[in-house]
Every structure is written in C-alpha cells, then in structure tokens.
C-alpha positions, 0 to 999 in steps of 0.5 A: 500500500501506499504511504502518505509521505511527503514524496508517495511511495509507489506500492511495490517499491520499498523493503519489501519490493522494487526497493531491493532493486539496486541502484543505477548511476544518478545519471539514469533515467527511472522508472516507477512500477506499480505490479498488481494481480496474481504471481504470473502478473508478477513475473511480467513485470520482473521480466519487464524491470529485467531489460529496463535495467539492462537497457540502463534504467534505475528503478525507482522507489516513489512517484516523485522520483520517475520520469515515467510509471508503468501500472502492470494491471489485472483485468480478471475480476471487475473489482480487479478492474476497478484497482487497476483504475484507481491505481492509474488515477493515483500514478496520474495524480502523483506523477502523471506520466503513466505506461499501463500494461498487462491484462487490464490493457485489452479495455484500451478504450475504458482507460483511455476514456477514464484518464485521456492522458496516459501515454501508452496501453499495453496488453497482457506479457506484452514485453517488447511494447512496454520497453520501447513505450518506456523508451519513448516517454525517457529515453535511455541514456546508453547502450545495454550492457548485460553487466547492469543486471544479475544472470537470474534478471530482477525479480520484486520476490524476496532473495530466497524465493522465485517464481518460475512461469513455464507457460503462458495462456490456457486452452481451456474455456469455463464459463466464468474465465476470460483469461483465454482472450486476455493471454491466449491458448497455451503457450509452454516454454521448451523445457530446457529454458525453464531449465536454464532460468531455474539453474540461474535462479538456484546459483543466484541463492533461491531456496525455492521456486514456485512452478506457475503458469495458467495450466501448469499440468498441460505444460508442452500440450502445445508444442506435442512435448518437444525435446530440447537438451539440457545438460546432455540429454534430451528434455521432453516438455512434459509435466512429469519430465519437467517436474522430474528435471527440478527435483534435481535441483537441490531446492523446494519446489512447489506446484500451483494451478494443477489442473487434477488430470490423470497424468498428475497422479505421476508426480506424486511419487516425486513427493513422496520421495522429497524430490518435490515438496508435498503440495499441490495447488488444485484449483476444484472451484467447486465439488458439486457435479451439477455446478462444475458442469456449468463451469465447463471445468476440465476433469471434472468427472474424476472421482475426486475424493478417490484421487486424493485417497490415493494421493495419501497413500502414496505420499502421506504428508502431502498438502493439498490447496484450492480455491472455490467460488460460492454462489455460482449461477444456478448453484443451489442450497444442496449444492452448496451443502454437497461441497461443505460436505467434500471439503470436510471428507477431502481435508484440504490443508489450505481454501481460498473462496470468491463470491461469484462475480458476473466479469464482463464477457464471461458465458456465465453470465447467460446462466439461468439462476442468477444467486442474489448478493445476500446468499453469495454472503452468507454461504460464503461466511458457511464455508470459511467456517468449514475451511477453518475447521478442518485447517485447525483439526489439521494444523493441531496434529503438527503439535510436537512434530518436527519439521524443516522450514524456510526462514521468511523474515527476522527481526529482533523479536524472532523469525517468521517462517513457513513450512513446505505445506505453505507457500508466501503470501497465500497461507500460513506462516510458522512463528518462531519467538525469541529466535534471531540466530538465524537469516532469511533464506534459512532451512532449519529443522523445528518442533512444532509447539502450538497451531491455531486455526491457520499458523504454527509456533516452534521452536528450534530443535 
C-alpha cells in the first residue's frame, strides 16, 4: 500500500519490493512500477524491470522520483478492474506520466476514456511494447550492457524465493474465465529454458521456486512435448519430465494451478520421495457435479475424493490447496451443502473462496439462476467456517512434530517462517519467538509447539 509521505511511495517499491532493486548511476533515467494481480502478473513485470535495467534504467522507489510509471494491471475480476483504475488515477495524480500494461490493457478504450492522458496501453506479457513505450516517454541514456543486471534478471520476490512461469495462456474455456482472450491458448516454454532460468535462479541463492503458469499440468500440450537438451540429454516438455528435471535441483519446489488430470497422479511419487515438496495447488472451484458442469471445468468427472485417497497413500504428508467460488449461477442450497460436505471428507490443508462475480464477457453470465448478493454472503461466511475447521483439526496434529522450514523474515523479536505445506503470501506462516540466530533464506529443522486455526509456533530443535 501506499504511504502518505511527503514524496508517495509507489506500492511495490520499498523493503519489501522494487526497493531491493539496486541502484543505477544518478545519471539514469527511472522508472516507477506499480505490479498488481496474481504471481504470473508478477513475473511480467520482473521480466519487464529485467531489460529496463539492462537497457540502463534505475528503478525507482516513489512517484516523485520517475520520469515515467508503468501500472502492470489485472483485468480478471471487475473489482480487479476497478484497482487497476484507481491505481492509474493515483500514478496520474502523483506523477502523471503513466505506461499501463498487462491484462487490464485489452479495455484500451475504458482507460483511455477514464484518464485521456496516459501515454501508452499495453496488453497482457506484452514485453517488447512496454520497453520501447518506456523508451519513448525517457529515453535511455546508453547502450545495454548485460553487466547492469544479475544472470537470474530482477525479480520484486524476496532473495530466497522465485517464481518460475513455464507457460503462458490456457486452452481451456469455463464459463466464468476470460483469461483465454486476455493471454491466449497455451503457450509452454521448451523445457530446457525453464531449465536454464531455474539453474540461474538456484546459483543466484533461491531456496525455492514456485512452478506457475495458467495450466501448469498441460505444460508442452502445445508444442506435442518437444525435446530440447539440457545438460546432455534430451528434455521432453512434459509435466512429469519437467517436474522430474527440478527435483534435481537441490531446492523446494512447489506446484500451483494443477489442473487434477490423470497424468498428475505421476508426480506424486516425486513427493513422496522429497524430490518435490508435498503440495499441490488444485484449483476444484467447486465439488458439486451439477455446478462444475456449468463451469465447463476440465476433469471434472474424476472421482475426486478417490484421487486424493490415493494421493495419501502414496505420499502421506502431502498438502493439498484450492480455491472455490460460492454462489455460482444456478448453484443451489444442496449444492452448496454437497461441497461443505467434500471439503470436510477431502481435508484440504489450505481454501481460498470468491463470491461469484458476473466479469464482463464471461458465458456465465447467460446462466439461468442468477444467486442474489445476500446468499453469495452468507454461504460464503458457511464455508470459511468449514475451511477453518478442518485447517485447525489439521494444523493441531503438527503439535510436537518436527519439521524443516524456510526462514521468511527476522527481526529482533524472532523469525517468521513457513513450512513446505505453505507457500508466501497465500497461507500460513510458522512463528518462531525469541529466535534471531538465524537469516532469511534459512532451512532449519523445528518442533512444532502450538497451531491455531491457520499458523504454527516452534521452536528450534
């Protein structure tokens, strides 16, 4: 968030984010960036920050210190619309020479109406087009040198953590998504690339990378699972073969947005034998048939709750976390009771929950059986409270366990830190009291001496 100082701090900059970025010669043009939306928006705009500053740009960390602001927007939502306006009008306000890009940057016509003055609209991972718009509104003083950056690129992720994209788009179309015609069909990235930026990322100090893209379980569908070679050998663009490839690593590495296709059942193993960390982010939405069905959501005919027994078989430990929206058209009180009743039987370790929003242009919105606000409320608060109840049966049963975690942050009061069934920012932390001997970036080992109903407290073993 912002701060009202006497010179306005852009959101992302500061300790936490671009802050971190370095500094360029005094000379140098800078640029303000504002990055809002998921951690694929995310690694956009560190890919754009990466060439700014390869191209001689500083960063930097308030509106009154750019020569120019780029407002990396998300379009998914119409309140994600809605902060991406407010957002350009403070850029405006504060500075007022603004590049917006990203997903937001297809409704060029909404936000040139809103604020005429902007100087460039872009869309989503439309790299180049944000580059040579910078360009033009503060010109570069120099030729890029690739000495100007690290090898890993910048990245807005603390030092110890990364996000790894390994495709753009999704080939699927649910009736309440518009990501298809905000980023395209998939589009994977040959396996030796995603390969190359792990191994810079792993050489540069990352402890962990978290595996992104829209589908990440139809990785290299696209491109029929093409081989390309990585130290030596032949490297398919398939789920299993890249899954495999980074558990070679040597670093945590978390799966998100795995679509529950049958051939995921493959990397579980992988798990179970520490190559890659016990958790898979599974977005279900839902776990009434009669709803997914209205959702056009791809595996929604799998025995679910059978998986994910199996799953549990195989690798005990394993994590499993999702997000689901109530108040889907036409879903009713039974449907509603029917995935209460699945998310007590399945025992997801995390849940995120959306009230159904009609986005624009979405086909749900030509569902019969629209549910009024008051019902999306109150089924809302139904679930949390089922989500907090399983989280805290399962969080209780880490009591006197010991277990490794990764040290997020340390100041004089302790460390904060998160164990390998929760990633940044979206789930719980593990609070270690009194303990400053250690930095972040640390795995240490832990017992677990107390839960709540999200978050643990432990003590070094």
């Amino acid at each position: 968030m912002t701060t009202d100082t006497a010179e306005k701090s852009l959101p992302n900059a500061g300790a936490g984010h671009a802050g971190r970025l370095g500094v360029a010669p005094q000379a140098a043009p800078k640029v303000g960036f504002v990055s809002l939306g998921c951690p694929k928006a995310l690694v956009d705009s560190e890919r754009i920050i990466t060439k700014l500053r390869a191209d001689g740009y500083a960063i930097a960390p308030d509106y009154a210190g750019a020569d120019v602001v780029v407002v990396n927007t998300c379009g998914f939502l119409d309140s994600a619309k809605q902060e991406s306006l407010e957002a350009i009008g403070e850029a405006m306000t504060e500075n007022g020479r603004v590049i917006v890009a990203g997903c937001f940057g297809v409704e060029e016509e909404r936000i040139r109406d809103a604020y005429p003055g902007v100087l460039a609209v872009t869309g989503p991972h439309q790299y180049e087009q944000v580059v040579s718009a910078v360009h033009e509104a503060a010109p570069p003083l120099h030729d890029s040198f690739l000495d100007l950056v690290p090898a890993e690129g910048l990245r807005l992720t603390p030092r110890h953590y990364a996000y790894l994209k390994i495709s753009e788009g999704c080939n699927n179309r649910c009736s309440f998504c518009i990501i298809p015609s905000l980023r395209g069909d998939l589009a994977s990235r040959p396996a030796a690339n995603v390969m190359m930026e792990a191994e810079r990322l792993v050489k540069a100090g990352v402890k962990e990378l978290l595996v992104i893209s829209q589908d990440t379980s139809a990785y290299g569908l696209d491109i029929k699972y093409a081989q390309s070679q990585w130290k030596g050998r032949a490297l398919p663009a398939r789920f299993h073969d890249l899954c495999e490839a980074l558990g070679e690593l040597g670093v945590w590495v978390r799966l998100h947005y795995v679509y529950p296709y049958p051939h995921v059942d493959t990397v579980i193993p992988l798990m179970a034998e520490g190559r890659l960390l016990p958790y898979l982010d599974v977005p279900f939405q839902h776990a009434s048939p009669a709803v997914l069905k209205a959702m056009r959501r791809p595996a929604a005919q799998e025995k679910t709750l059978d998986r994910i027994r199996r799953w549990r078989e195989i690798c005990p430990d394993l994590a499993l976390r999702s997000t689901f929206i109530v108040g889907f058209p036409g879903e009713t009180e039974s449907d509603f009771v029917f995935l209460l009743e699945w998310m007590r039987e399945a025992r997801l370790a995390r849940v995120g929950c959306f009230r159904y929003e009609p986005v624009a242009d979405a086909k749900a919105n030509d569902l019969p059986g629209a549910v009024p606000d008051e019902v999306k409320e109150e089924r809302w608060h139904r679930f949390m409270a089922v989500a907090q109840e399983v989280s805290e049966k399962r969080l209780a049963s880490m009591v006197g366990r010991e277990i490794d975690v990764l040290i997020d942050e340390v100041d004089e009061e302790g460390a904060l830190a998160r164990s390998q069934w929760d990633a940044p920012e979206i789930d719980g932390s593990v609070f270690l009291n009194g303990e400053t001997c250690v930095q972040t970036g640390d795995i240490v080992k832990v017992r677990i001496a107390h839960a709540d109903a999200y978050d643990l407290w432990g003590e070094r073993s």
